[in-house]
C-alpha positions as CSV (number, residue, x, y, z in Angstrom):
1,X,-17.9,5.4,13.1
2,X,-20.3,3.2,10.9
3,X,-22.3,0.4,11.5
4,X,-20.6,-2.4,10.2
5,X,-22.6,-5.3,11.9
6,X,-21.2,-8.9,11.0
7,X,-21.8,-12.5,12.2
8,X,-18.5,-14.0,12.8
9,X,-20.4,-17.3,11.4
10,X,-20.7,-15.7,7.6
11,X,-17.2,-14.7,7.5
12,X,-15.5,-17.5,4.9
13,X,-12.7,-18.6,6.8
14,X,-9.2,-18.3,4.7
15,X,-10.5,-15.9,2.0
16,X,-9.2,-12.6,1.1
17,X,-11.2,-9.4,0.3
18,X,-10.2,-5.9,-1.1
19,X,-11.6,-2.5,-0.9
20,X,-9.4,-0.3,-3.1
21,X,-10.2,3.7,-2.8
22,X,-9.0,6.5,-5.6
23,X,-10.2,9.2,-7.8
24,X,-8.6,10.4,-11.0
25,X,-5.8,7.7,-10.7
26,X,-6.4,6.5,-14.1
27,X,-3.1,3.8,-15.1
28,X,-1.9,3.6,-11.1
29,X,-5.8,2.1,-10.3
30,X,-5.4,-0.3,-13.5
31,X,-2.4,-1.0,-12.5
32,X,-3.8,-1.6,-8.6
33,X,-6.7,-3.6,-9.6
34,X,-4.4,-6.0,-12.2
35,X,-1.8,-6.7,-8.8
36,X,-5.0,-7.5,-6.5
37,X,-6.2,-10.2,-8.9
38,X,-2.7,-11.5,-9.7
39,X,-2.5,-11.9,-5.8
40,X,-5.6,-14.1,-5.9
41,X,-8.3,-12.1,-3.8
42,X,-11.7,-12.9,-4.6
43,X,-13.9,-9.6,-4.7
44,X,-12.7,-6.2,-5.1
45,X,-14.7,-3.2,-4.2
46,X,-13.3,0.3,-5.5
47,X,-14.9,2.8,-3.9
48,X,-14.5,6.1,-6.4
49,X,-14.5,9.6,-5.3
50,X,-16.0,11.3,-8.0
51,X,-13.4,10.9,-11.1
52,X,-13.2,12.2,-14.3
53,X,-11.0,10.3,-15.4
54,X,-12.5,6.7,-16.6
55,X,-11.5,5.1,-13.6
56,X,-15.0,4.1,-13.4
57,X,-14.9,2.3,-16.4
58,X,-11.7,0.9,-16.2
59,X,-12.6,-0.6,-12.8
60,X,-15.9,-2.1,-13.7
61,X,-13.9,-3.6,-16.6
62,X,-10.9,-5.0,-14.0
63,X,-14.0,-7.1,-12.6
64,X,-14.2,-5.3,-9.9
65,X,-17.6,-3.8,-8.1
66,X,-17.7,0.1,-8.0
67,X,-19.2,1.8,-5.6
68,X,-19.8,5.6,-6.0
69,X,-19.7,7.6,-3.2
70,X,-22.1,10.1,-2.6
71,X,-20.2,13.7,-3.5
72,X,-23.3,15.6,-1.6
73,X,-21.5,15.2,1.8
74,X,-17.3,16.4,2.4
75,X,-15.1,13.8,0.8
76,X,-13.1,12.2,3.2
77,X,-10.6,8.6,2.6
78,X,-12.1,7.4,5.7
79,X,-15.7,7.7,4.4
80,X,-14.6,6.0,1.0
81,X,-13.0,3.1,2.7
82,X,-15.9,2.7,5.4
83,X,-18.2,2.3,1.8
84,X,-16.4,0.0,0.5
85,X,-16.0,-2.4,3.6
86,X,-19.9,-1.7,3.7
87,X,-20.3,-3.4,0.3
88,X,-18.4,-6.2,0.9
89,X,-20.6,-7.3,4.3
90,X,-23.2,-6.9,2.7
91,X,-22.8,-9.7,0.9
92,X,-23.6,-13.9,2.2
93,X,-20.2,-14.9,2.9
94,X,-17.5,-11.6,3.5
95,X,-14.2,-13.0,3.6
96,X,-12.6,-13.9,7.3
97,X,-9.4,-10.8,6.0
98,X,-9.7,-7.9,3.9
99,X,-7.3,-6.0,2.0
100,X,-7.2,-2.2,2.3
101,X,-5.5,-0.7,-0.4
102,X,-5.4,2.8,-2.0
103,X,-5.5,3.5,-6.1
104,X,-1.8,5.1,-6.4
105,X,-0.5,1.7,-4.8
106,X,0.8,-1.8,-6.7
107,X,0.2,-4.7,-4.6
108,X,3.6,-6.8,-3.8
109,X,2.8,-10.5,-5.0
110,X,4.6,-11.9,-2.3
111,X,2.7,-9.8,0.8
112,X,-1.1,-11.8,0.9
113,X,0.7,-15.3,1.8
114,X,2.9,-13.6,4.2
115,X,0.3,-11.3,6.2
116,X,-2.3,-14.2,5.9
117,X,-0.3,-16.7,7.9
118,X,0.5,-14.2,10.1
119,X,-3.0,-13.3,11.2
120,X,-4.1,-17.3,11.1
121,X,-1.1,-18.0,13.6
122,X,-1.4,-14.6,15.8
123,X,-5.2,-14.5,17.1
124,X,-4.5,-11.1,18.9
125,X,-3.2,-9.9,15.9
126,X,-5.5,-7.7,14.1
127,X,-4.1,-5.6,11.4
128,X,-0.6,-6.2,9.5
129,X,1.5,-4.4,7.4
130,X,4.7,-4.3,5.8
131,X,7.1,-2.4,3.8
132,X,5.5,0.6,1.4
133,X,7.8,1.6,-1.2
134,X,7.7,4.4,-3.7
135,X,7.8,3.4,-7.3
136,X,9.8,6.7,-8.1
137,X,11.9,7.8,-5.5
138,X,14.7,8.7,-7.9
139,X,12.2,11.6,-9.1
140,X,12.4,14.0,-6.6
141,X,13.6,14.8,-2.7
142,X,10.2,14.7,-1.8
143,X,9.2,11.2,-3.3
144,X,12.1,10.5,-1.7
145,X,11.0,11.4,2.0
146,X,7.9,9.2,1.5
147,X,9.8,6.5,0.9
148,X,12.0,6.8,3.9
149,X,8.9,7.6,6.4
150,X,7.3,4.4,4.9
151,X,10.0,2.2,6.4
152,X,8.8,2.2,10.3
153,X,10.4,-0.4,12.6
154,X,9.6,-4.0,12.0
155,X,7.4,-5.5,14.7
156,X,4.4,-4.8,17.1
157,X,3.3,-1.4,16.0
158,X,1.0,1.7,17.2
159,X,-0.6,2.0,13.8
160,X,-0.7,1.3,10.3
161,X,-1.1,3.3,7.2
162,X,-3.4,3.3,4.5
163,X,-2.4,-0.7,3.0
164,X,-3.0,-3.0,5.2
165,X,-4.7,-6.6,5.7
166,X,-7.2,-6.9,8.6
167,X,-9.3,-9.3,10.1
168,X,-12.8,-8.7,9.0
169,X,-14.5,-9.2,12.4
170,X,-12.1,-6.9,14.6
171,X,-12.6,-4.1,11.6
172,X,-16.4,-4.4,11.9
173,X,-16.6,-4.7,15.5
174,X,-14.3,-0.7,16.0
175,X,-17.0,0.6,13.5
176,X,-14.8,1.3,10.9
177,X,-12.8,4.5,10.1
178,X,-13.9,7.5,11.9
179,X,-15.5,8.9,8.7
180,X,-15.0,12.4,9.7
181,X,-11.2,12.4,9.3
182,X,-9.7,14.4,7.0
183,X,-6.1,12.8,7.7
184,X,-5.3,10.5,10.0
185,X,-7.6,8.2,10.1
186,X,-5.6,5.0,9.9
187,X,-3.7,5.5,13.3
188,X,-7.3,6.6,15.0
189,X,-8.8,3.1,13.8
190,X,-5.8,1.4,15.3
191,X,-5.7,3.4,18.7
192,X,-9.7,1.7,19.0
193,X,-8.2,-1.7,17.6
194,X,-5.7,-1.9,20.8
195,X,-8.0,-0.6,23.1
196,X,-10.3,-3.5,22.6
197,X,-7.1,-6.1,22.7
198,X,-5.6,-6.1,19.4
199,X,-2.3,-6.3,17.7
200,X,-0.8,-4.3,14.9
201,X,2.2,-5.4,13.3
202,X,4.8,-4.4,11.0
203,X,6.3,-7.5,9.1
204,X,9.3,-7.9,7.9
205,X,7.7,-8.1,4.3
206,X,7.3,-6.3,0.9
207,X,4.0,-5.3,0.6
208,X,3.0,-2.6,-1.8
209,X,4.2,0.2,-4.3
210,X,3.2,3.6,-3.9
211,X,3.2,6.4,-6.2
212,X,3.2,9.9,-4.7
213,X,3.7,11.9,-7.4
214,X,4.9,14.7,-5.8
215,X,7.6,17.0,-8.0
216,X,6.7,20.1,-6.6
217,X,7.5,21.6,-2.7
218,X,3.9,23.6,-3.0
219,X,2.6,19.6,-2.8
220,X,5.1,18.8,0.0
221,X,4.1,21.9,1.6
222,X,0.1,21.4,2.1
223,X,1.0,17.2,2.9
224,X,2.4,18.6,5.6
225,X,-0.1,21.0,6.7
226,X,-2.2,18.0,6.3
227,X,-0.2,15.9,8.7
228,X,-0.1,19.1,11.7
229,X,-3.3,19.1,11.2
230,X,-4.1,15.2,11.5
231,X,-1.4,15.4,14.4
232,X,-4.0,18.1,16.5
233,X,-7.4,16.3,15.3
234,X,-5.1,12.8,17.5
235,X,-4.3,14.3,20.0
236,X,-8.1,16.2,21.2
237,X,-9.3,12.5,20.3
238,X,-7.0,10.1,22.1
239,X,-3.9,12.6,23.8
240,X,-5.3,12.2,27.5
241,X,-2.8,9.1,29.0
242,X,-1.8,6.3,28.7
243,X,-2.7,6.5,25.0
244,X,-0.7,10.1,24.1
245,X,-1.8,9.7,21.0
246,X,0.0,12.3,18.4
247,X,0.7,14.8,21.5
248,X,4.4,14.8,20.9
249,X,4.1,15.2,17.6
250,X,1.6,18.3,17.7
251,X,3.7,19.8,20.6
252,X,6.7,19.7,18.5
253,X,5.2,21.3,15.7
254,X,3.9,24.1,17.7
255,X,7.3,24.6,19.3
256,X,9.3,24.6,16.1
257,X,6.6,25.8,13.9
258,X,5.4,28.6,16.0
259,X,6.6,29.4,19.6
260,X,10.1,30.0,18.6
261,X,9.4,31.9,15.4
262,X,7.1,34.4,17.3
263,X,9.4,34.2,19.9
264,X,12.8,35.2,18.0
265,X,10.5,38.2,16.2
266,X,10.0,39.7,19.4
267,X,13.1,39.5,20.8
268,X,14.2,41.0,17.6
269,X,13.6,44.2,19.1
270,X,14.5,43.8,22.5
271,X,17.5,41.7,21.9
272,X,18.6,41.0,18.7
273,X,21.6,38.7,19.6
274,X,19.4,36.2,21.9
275,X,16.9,36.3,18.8
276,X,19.5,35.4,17.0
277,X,20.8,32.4,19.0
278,X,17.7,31.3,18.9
279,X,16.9,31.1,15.2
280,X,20.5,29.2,15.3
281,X,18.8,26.4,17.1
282,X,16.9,25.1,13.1
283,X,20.4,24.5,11.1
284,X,21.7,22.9,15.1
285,X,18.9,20.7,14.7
286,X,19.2,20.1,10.9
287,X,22.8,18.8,12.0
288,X,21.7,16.6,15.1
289,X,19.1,15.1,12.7
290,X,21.1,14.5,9.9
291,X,24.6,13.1,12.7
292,X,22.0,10.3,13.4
293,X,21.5,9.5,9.9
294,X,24.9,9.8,8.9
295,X,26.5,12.9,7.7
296,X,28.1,11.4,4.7
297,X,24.3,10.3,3.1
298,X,22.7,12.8,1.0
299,X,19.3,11.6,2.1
300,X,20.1,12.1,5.8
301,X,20.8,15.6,5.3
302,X,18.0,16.0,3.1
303,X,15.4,13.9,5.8
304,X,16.7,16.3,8.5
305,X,16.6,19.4,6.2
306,X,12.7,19.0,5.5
307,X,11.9,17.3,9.0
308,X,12.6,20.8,10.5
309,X,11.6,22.7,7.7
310,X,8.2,20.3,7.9
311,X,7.6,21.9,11.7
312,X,6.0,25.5,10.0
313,X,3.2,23.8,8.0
314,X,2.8,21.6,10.7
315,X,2.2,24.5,12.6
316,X,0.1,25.5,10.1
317,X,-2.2,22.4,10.1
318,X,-2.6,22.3,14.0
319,X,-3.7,25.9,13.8
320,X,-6.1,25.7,11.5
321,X,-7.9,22.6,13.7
322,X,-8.3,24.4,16.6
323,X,-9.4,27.7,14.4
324,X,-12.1,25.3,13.0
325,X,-12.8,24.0,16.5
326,X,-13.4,27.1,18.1
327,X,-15.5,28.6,15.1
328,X,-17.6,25.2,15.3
329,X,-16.5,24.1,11.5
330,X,-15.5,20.9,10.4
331,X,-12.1,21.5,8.4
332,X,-11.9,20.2,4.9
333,X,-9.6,17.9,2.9
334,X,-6.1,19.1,2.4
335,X,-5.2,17.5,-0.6
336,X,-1.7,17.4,-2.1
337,X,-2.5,15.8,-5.6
Protein backbone atom coordinates (compact mmCIF):
# COMPACT_ATOMS: atom_id res chain seq x y z
CA UNK A 1 0.00 0.00 0.00
CA UNK A 2 1.14 3.75 -0.23
CA UNK A 3 1.56 6.29 2.21
CA UNK A 4 -1.22 8.46 1.87
CA UNK A 5 -0.93 10.54 5.24
CA UNK A 6 -3.86 13.18 5.66
CA UNK A 7 -5.02 15.49 8.53
CA UNK A 8 -8.66 15.02 8.76
CA UNK A 9 -8.58 18.95 9.65
CA UNK A 10 -7.36 19.96 5.81
CA UNK A 11 -9.94 17.87 4.19
CA UNK A 12 -12.70 20.76 2.77
CA UNK A 13 -15.72 19.54 4.12
CA UNK A 14 -18.54 19.10 1.17
CA UNK A 15 -16.18 19.24 -1.79
CA UNK A 16 -15.74 16.69 -4.38
CA UNK A 17 -12.41 15.50 -5.98
CA UNK A 18 -11.55 13.23 -9.06
CA UNK A 19 -8.70 11.10 -10.04
CA UNK A 20 -9.50 9.73 -13.49
CA UNK A 21 -6.92 6.95 -14.86
CA UNK A 22 -6.49 5.83 -18.80
CA UNK A 23 -4.04 5.48 -21.51
CA UNK A 24 -4.77 5.72 -25.27
CA UNK A 25 -8.52 6.42 -24.59
CA UNK A 26 -8.38 9.41 -26.69
CA UNK A 27 -12.53 10.71 -27.34
CA UNK A 28 -13.87 8.27 -24.17
CA UNK A 29 -11.23 10.43 -21.67
CA UNK A 30 -12.57 13.83 -23.42
CA UNK A 31 -15.57 12.65 -23.11
CA UNK A 32 -14.76 11.53 -19.16
CA UNK A 33 -13.15 14.72 -18.25
CA UNK A 34 -16.15 17.02 -20.02
CA UNK A 35 -18.94 14.78 -17.59
CA UNK A 36 -16.65 15.32 -14.35
CA UNK A 37 -16.78 19.15 -14.82
CA UNK A 38 -20.41 19.23 -15.86
CA UNK A 39 -20.91 17.32 -12.46
CA UNK A 40 -19.30 20.19 -10.72
CA UNK A 41 -16.05 18.65 -9.03
CA UNK A 42 -13.39 20.93 -8.32
CA UNK A 43 -9.93 19.36 -9.36
CA UNK A 44 -9.32 16.57 -11.55
CA UNK A 45 -6.16 14.59 -11.61
CA UNK A 46 -5.66 12.13 -14.66
CA UNK A 47 -3.16 9.94 -14.08
CA UNK A 48 -1.81 8.64 -17.77
CA UNK A 49 -0.19 5.45 -18.38
CA UNK A 50 2.01 6.15 -21.01
CA UNK A 51 -0.29 7.23 -24.19
CA UNK A 52 0.24 7.82 -27.57
CA UNK A 53 -2.50 9.00 -28.27
CA UNK A 54 -2.85 12.97 -27.11
CA UNK A 55 -4.62 12.18 -24.22
CA UNK A 56 -2.05 14.15 -22.57
CA UNK A 57 -2.83 17.06 -24.31
CA UNK A 58 -6.36 16.76 -24.46
CA UNK A 59 -6.36 16.40 -20.64
CA UNK A 60 -4.18 19.29 -19.78
CA UNK A 61 -6.51 21.27 -22.09
CA UNK A 62 -9.95 19.76 -20.13
CA UNK A 63 -8.32 21.76 -17.07
CA UNK A 64 -7.30 18.99 -15.56
CA UNK A 65 -3.71 18.24 -13.74
CA UNK A 66 -1.79 15.32 -15.46
CA UNK A 67 0.25 13.25 -13.78
CA UNK A 68 2.63 10.82 -15.62
CA UNK A 69 3.32 7.76 -14.26
CA UNK A 70 6.63 6.53 -14.13
CA UNK A 71 6.70 3.64 -17.12
CA UNK A 72 10.20 2.30 -15.54
CA UNK A 73 8.33 0.09 -12.95
CA UNK A 74 5.14 -2.70 -14.24
CA UNK A 75 2.07 -0.71 -15.02
CA UNK A 76 -0.60 -1.60 -12.81
CA UNK A 77 -4.39 0.50 -12.44
CA UNK A 78 -3.85 0.28 -8.81
CA UNK A 79 -0.47 2.14 -9.07
CA UNK A 80 -2.16 4.81 -11.40
CA UNK A 81 -4.98 5.44 -9.13
CA UNK A 82 -2.74 5.43 -5.82
CA UNK A 83 -0.71 8.60 -8.05
CA UNK A 84 -3.36 10.33 -8.60
CA UNK A 85 -4.94 10.27 -4.97
CA UNK A 86 -1.22 11.14 -4.14
CA UNK A 87 -1.52 14.48 -6.08
CA UNK A 88 -4.53 15.51 -4.86
CA UNK A 89 -3.30 15.36 -0.85
CA UNK A 90 -0.79 16.88 -1.61
CA UNK A 91 -2.38 19.84 -2.04
CA UNK A 92 -3.71 22.61 1.25
CA UNK A 93 -7.15 21.64 1.32
CA UNK A 94 -8.01 17.84 -0.46
CA UNK A 95 -11.59 17.59 -0.72
CA UNK A 96 -13.58 15.63 2.38
CA UNK A 97 -14.88 12.77 -1.13
CA UNK A 98 -13.10 11.82 -4.07
CA UNK A 99 -14.25 10.56 -7.24
CA UNK A 100 -12.57 7.49 -8.70
CA UNK A 101 -13.24 7.15 -12.12
CA UNK A 102 -11.57 5.34 -15.16
CA UNK A 103 -10.95 7.08 -18.85
CA UNK A 104 -13.52 4.62 -20.97
CA UNK A 105 -16.35 5.79 -18.37
CA UNK A 106 -19.00 8.99 -18.80
CA UNK A 107 -19.96 10.17 -15.51
CA UNK A 108 -23.92 10.06 -14.89
CA UNK A 109 -24.99 13.80 -13.99
CA UNK A 110 -27.35 12.75 -11.52
CA UNK A 111 -24.79 10.19 -9.36
CA UNK A 112 -22.47 13.12 -7.25
CA UNK A 113 -25.74 14.56 -5.49
CA UNK A 114 -26.92 11.17 -4.83
CA UNK A 115 -23.69 9.41 -3.48
CA UNK A 116 -22.72 12.68 -1.70
CA UNK A 117 -25.71 12.72 0.61
CA UNK A 118 -25.40 9.34 1.13
CA UNK A 119 -21.90 9.43 2.58
CA UNK A 120 -22.80 12.90 4.67
CA UNK A 121 -25.97 10.99 6.22
CA UNK A 122 -24.16 7.30 6.60
CA UNK A 123 -20.83 8.01 8.82
CA UNK A 124 -19.83 4.23 8.51
CA UNK A 125 -20.35 4.47 5.06
CA UNK A 126 -17.18 4.62 3.26
CA UNK A 127 -17.27 3.97 -0.38
CA UNK A 128 -20.59 4.08 -2.76
CA UNK A 129 -21.50 3.09 -5.95
CA UNK A 130 -24.13 2.63 -8.21
CA UNK A 131 -25.27 1.40 -11.49
CA UNK A 132 -22.40 1.00 -14.40
CA UNK A 133 -23.76 0.71 -17.71
CA UNK A 134 -22.27 0.04 -21.04
CA UNK A 135 -22.68 2.67 -23.65
CA UNK A 136 -22.83 -0.14 -26.46
CA UNK A 137 -24.29 -3.15 -25.39
CA UNK A 138 -26.18 -3.58 -28.56
CA UNK A 139 -22.53 -4.20 -30.23
CA UNK A 140 -21.69 -7.38 -29.25
CA UNK A 141 -22.49 -10.57 -26.67
CA UNK A 142 -19.65 -9.73 -24.93
CA UNK A 143 -20.36 -5.89 -24.32
CA UNK A 144 -23.31 -7.32 -23.45
CA UNK A 145 -22.03 -9.53 -20.43
CA UNK A 146 -20.33 -6.50 -18.92
CA UNK A 147 -23.33 -4.80 -18.77
CA UNK A 148 -25.24 -7.51 -16.96
CA UNK A 149 -22.20 -8.25 -14.32
CA UNK A 150 -22.26 -4.47 -13.72
CA UNK A 151 -25.74 -4.62 -12.29
CA UNK A 152 -24.92 -6.26 -8.55
CA UNK A 153 -27.58 -6.13 -5.97
CA UNK A 154 -28.62 -2.79 -4.56
CA UNK A 155 -27.48 -2.34 -0.97
CA UNK A 156 -24.63 -2.94 1.61
CA UNK A 157 -21.98 -4.52 -0.55
CA UNK A 158 -18.57 -6.64 -0.30
CA UNK A 159 -16.83 -4.45 -2.84
CA UNK A 160 -16.90 -1.97 -5.45
CA UNK A 161 -15.55 -1.62 -8.88
CA UNK A 162 -13.37 0.67 -10.46
CA UNK A 163 -16.06 4.12 -10.24
CA UNK A 164 -16.78 4.89 -7.14
CA UNK A 165 -16.98 7.94 -4.57
CA UNK A 166 -15.10 7.62 -1.30
CA UNK A 167 -14.38 9.43 1.67
CA UNK A 168 -11.01 10.88 1.42
CA UNK A 169 -9.91 10.13 5.09
CA UNK A 170 -10.96 6.25 5.21
CA UNK A 171 -9.15 5.97 1.55
CA UNK A 172 -5.92 7.48 3.06
CA UNK A 173 -6.06 5.83 6.18
CA UNK A 174 -6.22 1.68 4.16
CA UNK A 175 -3.07 3.09 2.29
CA UNK A 176 -4.55 3.11 -0.87
CA UNK A 177 -4.81 0.38 -3.65
CA UNK A 178 -2.46 -2.47 -3.13
CA UNK A 179 -0.23 -1.19 -6.02
CA UNK A 180 0.89 -4.52 -6.90
CA UNK A 181 -2.35 -5.75 -8.33
CA UNK A 182 -2.62 -6.62 -11.64
CA UNK A 183 -6.65 -7.15 -11.34
CA UNK A 184 -8.50 -6.91 -8.52
CA UNK A 185 -7.61 -4.40 -6.75
CA UNK A 186 -10.88 -2.64 -6.10
CA UNK A 187 -12.48 -5.53 -4.00
CA UNK A 188 -8.82 -5.91 -2.02
CA UNK A 189 -9.15 -2.09 -1.00
CA UNK A 190 -12.68 -2.79 0.21
CA UNK A 191 -11.91 -6.12 2.15
CA UNK A 192 -9.21 -3.42 4.28
CA UNK A 193 -12.05 -0.74 4.17
CA UNK A 194 -14.48 -3.22 6.28
CA UNK A 195 -11.92 -4.61 8.29
CA UNK A 196 -11.33 -1.31 9.81
CA UNK A 197 -15.38 -0.64 10.17
CA UNK A 198 -16.57 0.62 6.97
CA UNK A 199 -19.41 0.40 4.69
CA UNK A 200 -19.71 -0.14 1.06
CA UNK A 201 -22.77 0.37 -0.72
CA UNK A 202 -24.51 -0.16 -3.85
CA UNK A 203 -27.26 2.66 -4.44
CA UNK A 204 -30.05 2.44 -6.17
CA UNK A 205 -28.47 5.14 -8.67
CA UNK A 206 -27.17 5.82 -12.21
CA UNK A 207 -23.79 6.38 -11.97
CA UNK A 208 -21.53 6.06 -15.00
CA UNK A 209 -21.19 4.82 -18.64
CA UNK A 210 -18.71 2.48 -19.58
CA UNK A 211 -17.25 1.63 -22.83
CA UNK A 212 -15.60 -1.85 -23.09
CA UNK A 213 -15.04 -2.13 -26.46
CA UNK A 214 -14.81 -5.58 -26.74
CA UNK A 215 -15.99 -7.12 -30.42
CA UNK A 216 -13.75 -9.81 -30.35
CA UNK A 217 -13.92 -13.36 -27.96
CA UNK A 218 -9.86 -13.35 -28.10
CA UNK A 219 -10.57 -9.94 -25.77
CA UNK A 220 -13.23 -11.75 -23.78
CA UNK A 221 -10.99 -14.62 -23.52
CA UNK A 222 -7.76 -12.98 -21.76
CA UNK A 223 -10.59 -10.55 -19.44
CA UNK A 224 -11.23 -13.68 -18.16
CA UNK A 225 -7.97 -15.08 -17.60
CA UNK A 226 -7.50 -11.76 -15.97
CA UNK A 227 -10.36 -12.21 -13.57
CA UNK A 228 -9.06 -16.36 -12.58
CA UNK A 229 -6.20 -14.83 -12.03
CA UNK A 230 -7.37 -11.75 -9.74
CA UNK A 231 -9.76 -14.45 -8.23
CA UNK A 232 -6.35 -16.66 -6.97
CA UNK A 233 -4.13 -13.38 -6.11
CA UNK A 234 -7.89 -12.75 -3.38
CA UNK A 235 -7.98 -15.56 -2.19
CA UNK A 236 -3.85 -16.16 -0.94
CA UNK A 237 -4.46 -12.46 0.32
CA UNK A 238 -7.74 -12.54 2.29
CA UNK A 239 -9.33 -16.47 1.71
CA UNK A 240 -8.46 -17.68 5.41
CA UNK A 241 -12.21 -17.06 7.39
CA UNK A 242 -14.38 -15.17 8.07
CA UNK A 243 -13.30 -12.98 5.10
CA UNK A 244 -13.28 -16.02 2.20
CA UNK A 245 -12.49 -13.60 0.07
CA UNK A 246 -12.68 -14.82 -3.86
CA UNK A 247 -12.28 -18.65 -2.57
CA UNK A 248 -15.44 -19.70 -4.09
CA UNK A 249 -14.83 -18.15 -7.06
CA UNK A 250 -11.21 -19.58 -7.57
CA UNK A 251 -12.45 -23.06 -6.47
CA UNK A 252 -15.01 -23.02 -9.08
CA UNK A 253 -12.87 -22.14 -11.75
CA UNK A 254 -10.42 -24.82 -10.93
CA UNK A 255 -13.21 -27.39 -10.77
CA UNK A 256 -14.90 -26.42 -14.04
CA UNK A 257 -11.88 -25.10 -15.70
CA UNK A 258 -9.56 -27.91 -14.89
CA UNK A 259 -10.40 -30.87 -12.52
CA UNK A 260 -13.16 -32.10 -14.64
CA UNK A 261 -11.51 -31.55 -18.03
CA UNK A 262 -8.32 -33.55 -16.91
CA UNK A 263 -10.59 -35.67 -15.23
CA UNK A 264 -13.05 -36.75 -18.24
CA UNK A 265 -9.48 -37.15 -20.49
CA UNK A 266 -8.51 -39.81 -18.33
CA UNK A 267 -11.29 -41.56 -17.99
CA UNK A 268 -11.47 -41.48 -21.66
CA UNK A 269 -9.44 -44.41 -21.75
CA UNK A 270 -10.59 -46.28 -18.95
CA UNK A 271 -14.22 -45.50 -19.27
CA UNK A 272 -15.37 -43.66 -22.03
CA UNK A 273 -19.09 -43.63 -21.06
CA UNK A 274 -18.46 -42.11 -17.40
CA UNK A 275 -16.08 -39.55 -19.33
CA UNK A 276 -18.77 -38.92 -21.12
CA UNK A 277 -21.38 -38.21 -18.49
CA UNK A 278 -19.18 -36.19 -17.14
CA UNK A 279 -18.44 -33.72 -19.98
CA UNK A 280 -22.50 -33.75 -20.06
CA UNK A 281 -22.40 -31.89 -16.76
CA UNK A 282 -21.23 -28.05 -18.96
CA UNK A 283 -24.52 -27.88 -21.38
CA UNK A 284 -26.59 -29.34 -17.67
CA UNK A 285 -25.15 -26.38 -16.18
CA UNK A 286 -25.50 -24.04 -19.27
CA UNK A 287 -29.30 -25.00 -18.71
CA UNK A 288 -29.56 -24.59 -14.78
CA UNK A 289 -27.83 -21.14 -15.45
CA UNK A 290 -29.78 -19.92 -18.07
CA UNK A 291 -33.61 -21.79 -16.07
CA UNK A 292 -32.73 -19.08 -13.51
CA UNK A 293 -32.53 -16.42 -15.88
CA UNK A 294 -35.31 -17.39 -17.84
CA UNK A 295 -35.26 -19.62 -20.76
CA UNK A 296 -37.18 -17.57 -23.06
CA UNK A 297 -34.25 -14.39 -22.80
CA UNK A 298 -31.59 -14.54 -25.21
CA UNK A 299 -29.27 -12.86 -22.80
CA UNK A 300 -29.90 -15.60 -20.17
CA UNK A 301 -28.86 -18.23 -22.35
CA UNK A 302 -26.05 -16.28 -23.63
CA UNK A 303 -24.85 -15.15 -19.59
CA UNK A 304 -24.99 -18.91 -18.81
CA UNK A 305 -23.37 -20.01 -22.13
CA UNK A 306 -20.03 -17.79 -21.46
CA UNK A 307 -20.29 -18.10 -17.44
CA UNK A 308 -19.37 -21.82 -18.03
CA UNK A 309 -17.44 -21.34 -20.94
CA UNK A 310 -15.60 -18.31 -18.69
CA UNK A 311 -14.48 -21.36 -16.03
CA UNK A 312 -11.29 -22.51 -18.63
CA UNK A 313 -9.57 -19.13 -18.82
CA UNK A 314 -10.32 -18.77 -15.37
CA UNK A 315 -8.50 -21.73 -14.89
CA UNK A 316 -6.16 -20.38 -16.86
CA UNK A 317 -5.57 -17.15 -14.84
CA UNK A 318 -5.43 -19.06 -11.35
CA UNK A 319 -2.75 -21.20 -12.83
CA UNK A 320 -0.64 -18.84 -13.98
CA UNK A 321 -0.63 -17.08 -10.26
CA UNK A 322 0.50 -19.78 -8.49
CA UNK A 323 3.13 -20.69 -11.48
CA UNK A 324 4.37 -17.15 -10.86
CA UNK A 325 4.25 -17.70 -7.03
CA UNK A 326 6.17 -20.69 -6.93
CA UNK A 327 8.82 -19.43 -9.54
CA UNK A 328 9.09 -16.11 -7.25
CA UNK A 329 7.75 -13.67 -10.31
CA UNK A 330 5.41 -11.12 -10.02
CA UNK A 331 2.75 -11.73 -12.97
CA UNK A 332 2.15 -9.03 -15.41
CA UNK A 333 -0.88 -7.05 -16.63
CA UNK A 334 -3.39 -9.01 -18.67
CA UNK A 335 -4.79 -6.56 -20.75
CA UNK A 336 -7.84 -6.98 -22.97
CA UNK A 337 -7.81 -3.64 -24.96
Amino acid sequence: MTNLNVDPARLAANVIDAVAIGRNEGKRLVECLASLQRAGVRRIVYVDSGSTDGSLLAAEAAGAMVVQLDMSQPFTAARARNAGLARLLEMDDPAEFVQMIDGDCVLRSSWLPLAQDFLKTNPRAVAVCGRRRESAASASVYNRLCDVEWDTPVGKALACGGDALFRMSALAAAGGYRADLIAGEEPELCVRLRRSGGEIWRLDGEMTLHDAAMTRFSQWWRRSRRAGYAFAEGAALHGAPPERHWVAQTRRAVVWGAVLPVLAFLLLWIAPALALLILLIYPAQVLRLAARRGLSKGTSWEVALFTVLGKFPEALGVLSYWLNRLRGRHGRLIEYK
